[in-house]
N, C-alpha and C positions, 0 to 999 in steps of 0.2 A: 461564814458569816462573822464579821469583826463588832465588836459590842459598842457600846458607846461612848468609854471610855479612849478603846484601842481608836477609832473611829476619829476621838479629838487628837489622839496623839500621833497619828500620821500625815504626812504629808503626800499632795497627788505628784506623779510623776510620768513622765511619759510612757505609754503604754505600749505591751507585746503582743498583747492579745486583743481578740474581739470585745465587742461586748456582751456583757450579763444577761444570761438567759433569765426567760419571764418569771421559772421558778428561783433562782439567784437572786434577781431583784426582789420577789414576793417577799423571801425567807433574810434582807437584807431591811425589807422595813418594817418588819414587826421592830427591830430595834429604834424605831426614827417612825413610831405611828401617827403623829401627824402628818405627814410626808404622805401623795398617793404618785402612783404609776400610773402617766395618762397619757398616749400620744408619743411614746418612743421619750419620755422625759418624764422625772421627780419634779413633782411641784407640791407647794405648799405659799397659802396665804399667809401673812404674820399682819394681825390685827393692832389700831393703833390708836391712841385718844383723839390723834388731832392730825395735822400736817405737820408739823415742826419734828414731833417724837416720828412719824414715816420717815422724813427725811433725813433725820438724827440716824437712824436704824439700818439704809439704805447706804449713807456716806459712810458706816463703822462696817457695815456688812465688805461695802467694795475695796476696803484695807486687806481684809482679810482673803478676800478671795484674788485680788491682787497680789498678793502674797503668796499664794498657792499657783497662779497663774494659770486658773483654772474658771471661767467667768460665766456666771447665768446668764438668764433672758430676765429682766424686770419689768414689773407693768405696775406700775405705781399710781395711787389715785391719793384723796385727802387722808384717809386712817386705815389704811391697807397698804401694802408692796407683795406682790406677788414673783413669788420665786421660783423659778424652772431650770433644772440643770441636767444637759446629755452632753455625751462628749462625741463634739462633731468625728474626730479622729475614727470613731469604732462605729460611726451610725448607730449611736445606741446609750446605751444607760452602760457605763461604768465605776468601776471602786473609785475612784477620784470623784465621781457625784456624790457618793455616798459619806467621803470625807467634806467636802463645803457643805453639803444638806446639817450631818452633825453639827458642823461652826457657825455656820446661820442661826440653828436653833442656839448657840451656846449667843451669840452674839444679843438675840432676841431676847432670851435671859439678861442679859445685864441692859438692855434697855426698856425692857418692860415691867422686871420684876417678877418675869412669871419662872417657877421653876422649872430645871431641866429635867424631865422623869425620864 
């Protein structure tokens, strides 16, 4: 289990192995407790005042995960973006989710103001 800090400081890479079994994934988001495990994928809602701040959130969130070239699923409404990320490659939940899930939340932090615990 990589912590939260290690989590920002990594980057995804192509992978060798499968993916995370259900106790790996369990024991990987007690660090990332907002974050659930539903449907072979992490998701997490990130709540919003308005449209402009969703879409402010969503355009800095796809910087970043562009950058990792590692890409959720979005389902975006007026003061919501809902977040889902599996990595097709392993049919499943991988460390490279685990890294964009921490950078989402860091991201959400600097557009919300809420801290990162």
């Amino acid at each position: 289990m990589k912590s939260r800090a290690a989590l920002l400081a990594s980057h995804c890479r192509p992978l060798a192995s499968g993916a995370m079994s259900d106790s790996e994934v369990a024991a990987q988001l007690a660090v990332l407790p907002d974050w659930k495990h539903a449907d072979g994928a992490i998701t997490r809602t990130f709540r919003f005042r308005n449209y402009h701040e969703t879409i402010a959130f969503v355009n800095a969130l796809a910087a970043v995960v562009h950058a990792e070239d590692h890409h959720p699923d979005l389902a975006v409404g007026y003061d919501r973006c809902e977040v889902r990320f599996s990595t097709h490659s392993v049919n499943g939940i991988s460390d490279n989710d685990f890294i964009c899930a921490a950078k989402a939340d860091a991201v959400h932090a600097q557009h919300a103001g809420a801290p990162v615990a």
